[in-house]
N, C-alpha and C positions, 0 to 999 in steps of 0.2 A: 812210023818212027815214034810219036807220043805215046800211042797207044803200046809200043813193045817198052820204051823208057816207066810207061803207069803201072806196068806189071810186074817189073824188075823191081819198083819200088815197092809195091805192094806185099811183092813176095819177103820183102827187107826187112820190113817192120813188121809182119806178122812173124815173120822169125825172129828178131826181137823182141815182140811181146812175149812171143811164147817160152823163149829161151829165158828172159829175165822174171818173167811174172810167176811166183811160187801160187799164185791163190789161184790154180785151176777147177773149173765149177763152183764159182761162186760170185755173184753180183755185188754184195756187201760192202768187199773194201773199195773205198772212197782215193785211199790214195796211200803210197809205199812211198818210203824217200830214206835216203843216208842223212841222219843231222849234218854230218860234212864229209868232204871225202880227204883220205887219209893225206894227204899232198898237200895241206891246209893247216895242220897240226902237227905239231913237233915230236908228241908220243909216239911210237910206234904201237903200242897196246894197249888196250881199254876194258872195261867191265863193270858189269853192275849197275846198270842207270837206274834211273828214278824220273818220274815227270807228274807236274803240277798245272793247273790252267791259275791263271795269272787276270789282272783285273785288264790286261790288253791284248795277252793271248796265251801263249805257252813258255815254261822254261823246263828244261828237261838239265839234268847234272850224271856225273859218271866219276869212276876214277879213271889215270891214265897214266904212263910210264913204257919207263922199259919193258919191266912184267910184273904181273904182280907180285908183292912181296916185297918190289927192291925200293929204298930208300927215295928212289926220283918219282914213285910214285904218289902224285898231287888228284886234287880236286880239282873237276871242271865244267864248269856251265854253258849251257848255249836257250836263247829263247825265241821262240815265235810270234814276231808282230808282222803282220797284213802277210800272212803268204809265205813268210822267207826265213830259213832259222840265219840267226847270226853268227858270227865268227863263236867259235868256243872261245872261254877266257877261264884263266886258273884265279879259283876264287879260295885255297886254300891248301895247305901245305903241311908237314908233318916234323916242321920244327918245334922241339922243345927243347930248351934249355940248352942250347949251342951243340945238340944232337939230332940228326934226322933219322925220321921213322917214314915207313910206308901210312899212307890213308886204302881207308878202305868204306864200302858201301855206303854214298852219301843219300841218303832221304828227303825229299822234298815235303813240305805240308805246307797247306793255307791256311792261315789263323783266321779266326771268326773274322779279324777288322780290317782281311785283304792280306796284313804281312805275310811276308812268304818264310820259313824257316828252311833251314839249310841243316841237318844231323849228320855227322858223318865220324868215323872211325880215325885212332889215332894209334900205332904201336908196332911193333917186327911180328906180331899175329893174332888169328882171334881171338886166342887164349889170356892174351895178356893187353889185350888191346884197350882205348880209352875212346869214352864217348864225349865230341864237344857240338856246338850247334851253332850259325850265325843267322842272321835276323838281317832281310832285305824288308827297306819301308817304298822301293820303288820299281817293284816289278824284278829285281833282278838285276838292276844297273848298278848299284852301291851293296854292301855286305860290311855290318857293324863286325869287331873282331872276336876272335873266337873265345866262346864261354865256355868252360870243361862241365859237363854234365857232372853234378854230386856225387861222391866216393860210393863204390857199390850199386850203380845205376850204368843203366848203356845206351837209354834211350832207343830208337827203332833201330831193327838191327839188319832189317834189307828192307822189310815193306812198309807203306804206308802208316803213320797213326789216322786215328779216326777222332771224333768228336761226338760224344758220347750225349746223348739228352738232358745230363745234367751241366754241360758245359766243359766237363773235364776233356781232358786229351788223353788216349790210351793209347798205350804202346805197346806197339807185339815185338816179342825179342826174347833174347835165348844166349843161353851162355853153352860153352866148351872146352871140355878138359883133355885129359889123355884117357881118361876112364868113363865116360860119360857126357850127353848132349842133353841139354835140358833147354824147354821154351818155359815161359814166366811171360807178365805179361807188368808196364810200368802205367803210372798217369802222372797229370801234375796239372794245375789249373793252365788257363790260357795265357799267364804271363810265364808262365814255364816257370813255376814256384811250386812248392806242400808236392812233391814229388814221394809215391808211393809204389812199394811192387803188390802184385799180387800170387800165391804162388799156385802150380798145376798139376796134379798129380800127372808125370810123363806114365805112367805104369810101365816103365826100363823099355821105351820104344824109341831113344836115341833119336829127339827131333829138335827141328832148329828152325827159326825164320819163318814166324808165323805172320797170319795175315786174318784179317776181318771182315767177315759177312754179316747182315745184318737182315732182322726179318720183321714183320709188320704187326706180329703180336709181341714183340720188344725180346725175344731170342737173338742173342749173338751166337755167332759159328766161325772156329779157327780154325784152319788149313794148315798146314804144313811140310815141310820138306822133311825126310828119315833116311837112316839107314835101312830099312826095315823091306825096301820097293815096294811100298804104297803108302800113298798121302795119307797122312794121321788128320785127327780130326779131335774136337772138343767144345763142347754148348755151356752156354751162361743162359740161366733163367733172369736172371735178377740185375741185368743192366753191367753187368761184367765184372760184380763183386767176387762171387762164387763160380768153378766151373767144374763140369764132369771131366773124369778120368779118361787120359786120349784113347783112342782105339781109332787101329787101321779102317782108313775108306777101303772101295775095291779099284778105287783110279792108283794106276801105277806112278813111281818114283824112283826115278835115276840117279836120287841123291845130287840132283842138284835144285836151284830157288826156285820157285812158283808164285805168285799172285792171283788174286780175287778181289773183285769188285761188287756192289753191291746195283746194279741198276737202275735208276728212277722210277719204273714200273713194278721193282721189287722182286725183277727177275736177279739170279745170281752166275758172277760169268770169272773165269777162271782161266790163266794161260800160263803151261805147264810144258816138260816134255814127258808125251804119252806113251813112254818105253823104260824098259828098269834096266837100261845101258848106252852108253854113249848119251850125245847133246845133238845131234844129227837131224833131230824131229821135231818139232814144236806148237803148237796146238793152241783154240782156244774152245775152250766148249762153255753149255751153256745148261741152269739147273732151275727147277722152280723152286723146289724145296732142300737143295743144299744136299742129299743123298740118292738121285737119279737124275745123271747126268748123261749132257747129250752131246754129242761132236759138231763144231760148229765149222771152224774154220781150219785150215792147215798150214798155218803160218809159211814153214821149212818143212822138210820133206828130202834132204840130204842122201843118196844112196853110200856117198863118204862118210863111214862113220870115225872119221877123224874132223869132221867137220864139227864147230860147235855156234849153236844158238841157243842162246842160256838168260836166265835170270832175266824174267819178263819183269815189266811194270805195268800197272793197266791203272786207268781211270774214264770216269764217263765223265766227258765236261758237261755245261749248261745248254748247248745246243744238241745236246742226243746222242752224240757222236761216242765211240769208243775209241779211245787213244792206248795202244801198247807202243812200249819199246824196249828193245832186247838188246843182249850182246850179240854181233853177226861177225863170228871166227875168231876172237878177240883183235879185233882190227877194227870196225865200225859198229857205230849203234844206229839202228834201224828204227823208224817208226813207221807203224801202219794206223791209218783211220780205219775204222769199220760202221756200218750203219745200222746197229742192230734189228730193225725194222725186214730189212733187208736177209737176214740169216734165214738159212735153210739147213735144218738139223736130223741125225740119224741121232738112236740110242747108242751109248755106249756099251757094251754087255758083257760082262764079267772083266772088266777094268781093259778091254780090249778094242783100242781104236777102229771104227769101222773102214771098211776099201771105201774110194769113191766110187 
């Protein structure tokens, strides 16, 4: 009777693992989790995360709402101390001036002295939308009130800024018309003052929501999302004064967001979807030098291509570890650990994901 009860079980949770667990062949990820599950929050809909390590553990932020676009859409944080993410809490709202607007893609960064900054979008759309930013001095638990980013500025406009050797802060970002997408890229010192753009020749490749690679002879490399289905790309010699004219990588684009991270070993790792249709796939691969790239991991894997997992975030904390998080169906954001150490990698070959 034990023995028929240890088999039943057995067979239970190996069908659960396998049924729930997307990272088939692969040792790496550390650990998968929903930041919360949707019976806990009042939104029905979410998008666009963002996530930072913090001087006690994690805070990750998203938008949420009805849907996107509509007015009740706020800002929302949630952080990780010892283990556990906490309740989300709406740290920000789309009132102006006895009008409400939707928010949109909030960005996390850590300033040199711990603060954590909070970027996020203000307006009824891209197009016309307004950049303002709040300033946490304790992990995430308080947020000073909202500063509007200087007229003609937008600050990070999905991914990460970085911190550049000289002290400054760069911001990758990108405007949108009815006629055209263009990336541009902002800085401004660490007190979030002397705010400047810089600008990029697109060569009319229609791209948006750049992101920052960094290399060890002091080369920077932008990624980007297009219309075009495939990731555009653009190199800074000179610490991210100047930069060459974008031109298509051969990794595909589905026209929706992407992220890159830069490693501590100075390897380069990226989490994308690897098809130029639907959100259904999701991927994170891994590069030494920024243009021969390798498949690392397969996040989603969807046979439903109404399914969406979109708009990755990636960061390596201090302990090694790789943290993404994504949108999963516009209903929950998902975080996965990974151990880079751990990765087992095929070539990618002519922007074409490999079978497992």
């Amino acid at each position: 009777m034990k023995k028929s009860i240890l088999l039943i079980l057995s067979i239970f949770i190996t069908t659960f693992i396998f049924a729930e667990n997307p990272f088939k062949g692969t040792n790496a990820i550390v650990t998968f989790e929903y930041i919360y599950q949707q019976q806990d929050v009042s939104f029905p809909s979410c998008h666009a995360s963002t996530i930072t390590e913090t001087k006690d553990g994690l805070i990750s932020s998203w938008f949420g709402g009805t849907e996107e676009r509509n007015p009740d859409v706020c800002i929302y944080v949630a952080s990780k101390v010892k283990g556990s993410w906490s309740k989300p809490i709406l740290v920000a709202d789309g009132v102006q001036e006895e009008k409400r607007f939707p928010c949109w893609n909030p960005v996390l960064f850590t300033r040199a002295d711990g603060d954590i900054v909070l970027y996020y979008k203000v307006g009824p759309n891209p197009r016309t939308w307004w950049g303002f930013y709040k300033i946490s001095k304790d992990n995430g638990k308080t947020w000073t009130s909202a500063t509007k980013i200087p007229d003609n500025l937008l600050g990070p406009i999905k991914n990460k800024p970085v911190a550049l050797t000289n002290g400054k802060i760069l911001y990758p970002t990108s405007f949108e018309t009815a006629e055209k997408w263009n990336i541009y890229l902002e800085t401004s010192d660490q007190n979030l003052g002397n705010w400047q753009k810089i600008a990029i020749d697109n060569n009319n490749l229609n791209s948006i929501q750049p992101t920052v690679l960094f290399y060890k002879d002091g080369t920077l490399q932008l990624l980007c999302r297009s219309r075009n289905k495939n990731i555009n790309e653009s190199w800074s010699k000179d610490n991210g004064l100047t930069w060459s004219p974008l031109i298509p990588t051969q990794l595909p684009n589905n026209n929706s967001g992407i992220d890159a991270a830069t490693l501590s070993d100075g390897k380069q790792i990226l989490v994308f979807n690897p098809i130029i249709k639907g959100r259904n796939k999701l991927a994170l691969a891994i590069s030494e030098n920024g243009i021969n790239w390798n498949a690392a991991v397969l996040l989603e894997n969807d046979q439903n291509t109404d399914s969406e997992f979109s708009y990755p975030a990636v960061i390596q904390t201090n302990d090694g570890l790789i943290h993404v998080t994504y949108t999963w169906n516009r209903k929950l954001i998902k975080h996965v650990v990974i151990n880079p150490s751990l990765l087992k990698t095929k070539p990618i070959t002519n922007g074409i994901w490999p079978e497992e």
